[in-house]
C-alpha positions in Angstrom: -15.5 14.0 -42.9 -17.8 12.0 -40.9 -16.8 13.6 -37.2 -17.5 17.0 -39.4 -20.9 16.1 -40.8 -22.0 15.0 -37.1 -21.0 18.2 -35.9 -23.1 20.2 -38.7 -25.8 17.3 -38.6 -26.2 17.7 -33.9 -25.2 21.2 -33.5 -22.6 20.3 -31.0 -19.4 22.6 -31.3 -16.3 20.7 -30.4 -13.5 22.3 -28.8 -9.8 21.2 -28.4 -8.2 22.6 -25.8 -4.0 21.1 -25.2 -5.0 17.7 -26.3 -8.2 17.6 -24.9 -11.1 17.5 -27.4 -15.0 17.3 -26.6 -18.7 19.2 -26.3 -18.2 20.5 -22.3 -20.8 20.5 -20.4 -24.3 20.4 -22.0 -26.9 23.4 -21.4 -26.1 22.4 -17.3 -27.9 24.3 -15.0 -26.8 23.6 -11.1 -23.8 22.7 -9.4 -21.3 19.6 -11.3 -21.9 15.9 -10.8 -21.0 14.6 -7.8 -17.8 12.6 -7.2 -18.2 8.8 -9.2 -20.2 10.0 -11.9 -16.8 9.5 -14.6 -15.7 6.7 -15.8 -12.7 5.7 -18.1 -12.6 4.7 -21.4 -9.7 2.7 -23.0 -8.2 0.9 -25.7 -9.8 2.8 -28.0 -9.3 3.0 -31.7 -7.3 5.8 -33.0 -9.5 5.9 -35.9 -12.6 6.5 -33.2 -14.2 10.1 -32.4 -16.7 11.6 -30.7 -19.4 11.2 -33.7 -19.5 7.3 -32.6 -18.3 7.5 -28.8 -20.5 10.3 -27.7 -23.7 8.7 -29.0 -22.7 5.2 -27.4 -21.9 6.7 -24.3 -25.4 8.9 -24.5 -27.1 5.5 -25.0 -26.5 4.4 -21.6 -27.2 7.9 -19.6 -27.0 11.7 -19.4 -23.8 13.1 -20.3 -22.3 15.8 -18.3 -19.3 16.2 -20.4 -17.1 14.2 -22.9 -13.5 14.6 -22.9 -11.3 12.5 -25.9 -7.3 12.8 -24.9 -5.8 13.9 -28.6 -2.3 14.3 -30.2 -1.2 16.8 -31.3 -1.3 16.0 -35.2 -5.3 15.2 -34.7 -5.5 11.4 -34.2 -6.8 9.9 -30.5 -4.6 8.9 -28.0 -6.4 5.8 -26.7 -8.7 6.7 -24.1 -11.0 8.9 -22.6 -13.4 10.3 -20.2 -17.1 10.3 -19.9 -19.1 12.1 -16.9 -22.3 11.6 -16.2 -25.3 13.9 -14.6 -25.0 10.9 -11.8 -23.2 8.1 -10.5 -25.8 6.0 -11.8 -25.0 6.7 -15.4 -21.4 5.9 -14.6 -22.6 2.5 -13.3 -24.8 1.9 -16.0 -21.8 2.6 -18.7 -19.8 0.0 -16.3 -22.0 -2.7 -17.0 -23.0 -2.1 -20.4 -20.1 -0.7 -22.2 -17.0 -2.3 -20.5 -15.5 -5.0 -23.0 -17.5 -4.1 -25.5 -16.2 -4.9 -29.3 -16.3 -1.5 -31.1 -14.6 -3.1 -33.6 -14.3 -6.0 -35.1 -11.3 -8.2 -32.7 -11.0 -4.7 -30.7 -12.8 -4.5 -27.2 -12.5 -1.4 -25.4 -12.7 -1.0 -21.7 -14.9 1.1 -19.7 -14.0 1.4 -15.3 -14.6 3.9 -12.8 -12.5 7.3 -13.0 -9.8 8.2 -10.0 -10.5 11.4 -10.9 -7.1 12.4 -10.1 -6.8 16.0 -9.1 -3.4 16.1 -7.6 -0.1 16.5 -9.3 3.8 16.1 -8.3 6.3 17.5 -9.7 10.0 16.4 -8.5 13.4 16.8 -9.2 13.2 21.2 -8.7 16.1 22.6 -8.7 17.3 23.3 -5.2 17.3 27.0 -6.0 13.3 27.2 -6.9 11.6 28.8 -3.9 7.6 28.5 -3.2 7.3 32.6 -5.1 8.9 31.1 -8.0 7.3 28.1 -8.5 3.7 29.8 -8.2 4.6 32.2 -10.7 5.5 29.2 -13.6 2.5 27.3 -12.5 -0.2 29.9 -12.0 1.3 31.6 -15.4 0.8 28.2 -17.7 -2.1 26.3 -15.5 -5.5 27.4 -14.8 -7.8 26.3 -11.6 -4.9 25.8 -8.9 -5.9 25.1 -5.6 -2.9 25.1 -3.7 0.5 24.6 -4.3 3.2 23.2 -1.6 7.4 23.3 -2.1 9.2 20.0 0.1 12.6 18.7 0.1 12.6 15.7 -3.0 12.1 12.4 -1.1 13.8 10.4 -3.8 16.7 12.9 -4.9 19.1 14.7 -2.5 19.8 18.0 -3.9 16.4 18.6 -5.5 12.8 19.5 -4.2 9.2 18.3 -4.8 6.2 20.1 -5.1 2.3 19.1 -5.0 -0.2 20.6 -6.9 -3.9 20.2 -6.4 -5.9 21.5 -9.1 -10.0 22.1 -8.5 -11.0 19.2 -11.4 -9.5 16.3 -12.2 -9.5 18.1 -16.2 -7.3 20.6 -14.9 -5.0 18.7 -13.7 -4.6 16.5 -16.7 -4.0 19.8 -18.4 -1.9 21.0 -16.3 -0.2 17.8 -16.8 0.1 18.1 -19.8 0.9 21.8 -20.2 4.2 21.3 -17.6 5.6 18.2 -19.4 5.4 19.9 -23.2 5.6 23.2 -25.0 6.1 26.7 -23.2 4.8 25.9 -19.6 7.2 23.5 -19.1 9.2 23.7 -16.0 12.9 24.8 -15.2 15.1 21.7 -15.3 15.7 18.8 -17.9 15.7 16.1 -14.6 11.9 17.6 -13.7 9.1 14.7 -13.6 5.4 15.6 -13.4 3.0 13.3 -12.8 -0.1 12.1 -10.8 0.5 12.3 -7.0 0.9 8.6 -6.3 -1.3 6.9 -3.3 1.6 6.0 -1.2 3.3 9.9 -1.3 0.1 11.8 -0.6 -0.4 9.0 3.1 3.4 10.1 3.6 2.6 13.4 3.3 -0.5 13.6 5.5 1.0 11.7 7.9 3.8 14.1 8.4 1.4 16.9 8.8 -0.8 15.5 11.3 2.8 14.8 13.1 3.5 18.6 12.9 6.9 17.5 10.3 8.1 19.2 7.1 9.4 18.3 4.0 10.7 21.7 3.5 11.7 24.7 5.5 9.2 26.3 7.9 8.7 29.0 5.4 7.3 26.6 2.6 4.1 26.3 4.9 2.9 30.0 3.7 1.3 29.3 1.1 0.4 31.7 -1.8 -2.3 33.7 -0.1 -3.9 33.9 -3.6 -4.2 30.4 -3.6 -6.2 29.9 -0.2 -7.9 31.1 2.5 -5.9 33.3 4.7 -7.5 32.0 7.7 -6.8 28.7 6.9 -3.5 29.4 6.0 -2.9 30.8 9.4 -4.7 27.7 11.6 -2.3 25.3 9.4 0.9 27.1 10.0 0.0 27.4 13.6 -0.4 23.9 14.2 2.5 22.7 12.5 4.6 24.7 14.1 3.0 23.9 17.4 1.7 27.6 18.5 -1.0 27.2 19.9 -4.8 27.7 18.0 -5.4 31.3 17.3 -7.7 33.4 18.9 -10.1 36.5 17.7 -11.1 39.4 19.6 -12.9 41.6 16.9 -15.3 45.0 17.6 -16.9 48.0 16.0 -15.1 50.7 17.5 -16.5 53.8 15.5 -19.4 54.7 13.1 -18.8 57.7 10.5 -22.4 59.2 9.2 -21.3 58.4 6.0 -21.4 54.6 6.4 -18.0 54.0 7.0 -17.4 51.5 10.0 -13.9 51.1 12.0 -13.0 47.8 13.4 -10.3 46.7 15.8 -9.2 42.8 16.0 -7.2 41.7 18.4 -5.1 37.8 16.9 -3.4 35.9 20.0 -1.4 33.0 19.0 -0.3 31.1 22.1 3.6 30.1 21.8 3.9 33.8 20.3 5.3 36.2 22.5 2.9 39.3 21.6 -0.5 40.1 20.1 -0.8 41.3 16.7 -3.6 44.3 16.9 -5.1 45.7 13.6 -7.7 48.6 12.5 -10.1 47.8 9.5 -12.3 51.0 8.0 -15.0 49.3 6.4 -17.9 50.3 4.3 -21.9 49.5 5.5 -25.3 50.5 6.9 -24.8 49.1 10.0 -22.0 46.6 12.2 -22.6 43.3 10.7 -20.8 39.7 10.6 -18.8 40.3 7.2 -17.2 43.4 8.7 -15.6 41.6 11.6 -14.7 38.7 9.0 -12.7 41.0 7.0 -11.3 42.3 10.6 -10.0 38.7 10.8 -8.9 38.8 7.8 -6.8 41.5 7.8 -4.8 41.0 11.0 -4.4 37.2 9.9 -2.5 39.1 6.9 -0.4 41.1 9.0 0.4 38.0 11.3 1.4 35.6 8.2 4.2 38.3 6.7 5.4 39.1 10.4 5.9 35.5 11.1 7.3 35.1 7.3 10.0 38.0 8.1 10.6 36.4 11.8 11.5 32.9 10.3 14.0 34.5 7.2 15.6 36.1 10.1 15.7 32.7 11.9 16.9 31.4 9.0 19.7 34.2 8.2 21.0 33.4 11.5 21.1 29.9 11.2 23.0 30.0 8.3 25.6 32.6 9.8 26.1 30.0 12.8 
């Protein structure tokens, strides 16, 4: 009754969205806090809710957002997350608000946020392929960044996957989303949890090696997921082809503002150039149409080096 007669009392809706309850964002105008403006909030009282918290949080700085971690059946689960406008109001909160008693013999503690926004997910079965998994994850998550498919470096027949989310609230979401209910992934042995410290350094330092955890066919990512050009320059270098090179030009001019590009793609360690034609709609040549040139022949390069590696593969396999 008293969270409800705050609500009715500030105005401030409150919103739970899969065990995540709070305000948002207030009236922000402008791009999001920079990174260090959250801090963490534990040891809460379950009896504790955002008609106390959020105005004892307020006290110390401008709130960006307030996010309480709930269960299911309504109570808190212990902690939360406050972000500021600034990473000042995050220190602030620091040195005011950690180990204060809230409660009478109950102190709560208030420390900088991670702000986690990596997830891994291991123990796949060995028949999950990278299509597969992006169709579960993009079908129960929202704001996926990229998704990657390796061999499991802690069981043998089983893969591992990473998934980077674009907040560190999506990903404790997501989280939660793949570990309960409907989105939960195939598998009863499947663990998700937050990418640990030591994996991610394993994992970046295979990739500036030019190794795998997977089959060279993992490294195309979902080209809904990131940019194709990007894509491209990733795959090249970790397969050691060389750094591709554009040749792009305006090659005809229809009255009605229609525009015909060529681009030429050469990939060093690849034995011919991949050559594309682009009809595209504007006053005059500018720089966007020979981006989208780029663009396209990237896409025709990624599926004909996809379709020359299954074929690698098929063979390999036959042998």
């Amino acid at each position: 009754m008293a969270l409800l007669n705050w609500v009715r009392e500030t105005g401030i809706g409150l919103v739970q969205i899969n065990g995540q309850s709070g305000p948002g964002a207030w009236c922000w105008v402008g791009s999001p806090p920079p990174a260090g403006s959250e801090v963490f909030i534990g040891k809460l009282p379950q009896e504790m809710y955002e008609n106390t918290l959020i105005p004892l949080f307020q006290s110390v700085g401008k709130l960006y957002e307030f996010r309480l971690m709930m269960t299911f059946s309504g109570l808190n689960r212990g902690f939360a997350y406050a972000k500021y406008s600034s990473w000042q109001g995050a220190k602030e909160a620091i040195a005011t608000l950690n180990n204060l008693e809230v409660q009478e013999g109950c102190t709560i503690v208030v420390c900088k946020s991670l702000e986690k926004c990596e997830l891994s997910v291991d123990g796949l079965p060995t028949s999950v392929n990278q299509k597969g998994l992006e169709a579960v994850v993009l079908g129960a998550t929202e704001g996926v960044l990229s998704i990657t498919l390796h061999a499991s470096p802690y069981q043998k027949k089983a893969k591992f996957a990473v998934l980077k989310y674009s907040s560190h609230q999506a990903a404790a979401m997501a989280k939660k989303t793949l570990m309960e209910g409907t989105g939960r992934l195939c598998g009863e042995n499947v663990k998700v949890g937050w990418l640990k410290p030591e994996l991610k350094e394993k994992l970046q330092l295979c990739k500036k090696r030019g190794e795998h955890l997977g089959s060279p066919e993992q490294v195309l990512l979902s080209l809904k997921l990131c940019n194709v050009l990007d894509c491209l320059n990733t795959l090249c270098r970790q397969q050691c082809l060389g750094t591709p090179r554009f040749f792009t030009k305006c090659v005809q001019v229809k009255p009605s503002g229609w525009l015909q590009y060529w681009c030429q793609l050469v990939i060093p360690a690849w034995p011919l150039p991949f050559s594309a034609f682009l009809w595209v709609q504007e006053d005059v040549p500018s720089t966007s149409g020979h981006e989208k040139a780029k663009d396209a022949v990237a896409r025709l390069a990624l599926r004909k080096l996809g379709e020359s590696w299954h074929r690698i593969g098929a063979i390999s396999h036959l042998s």
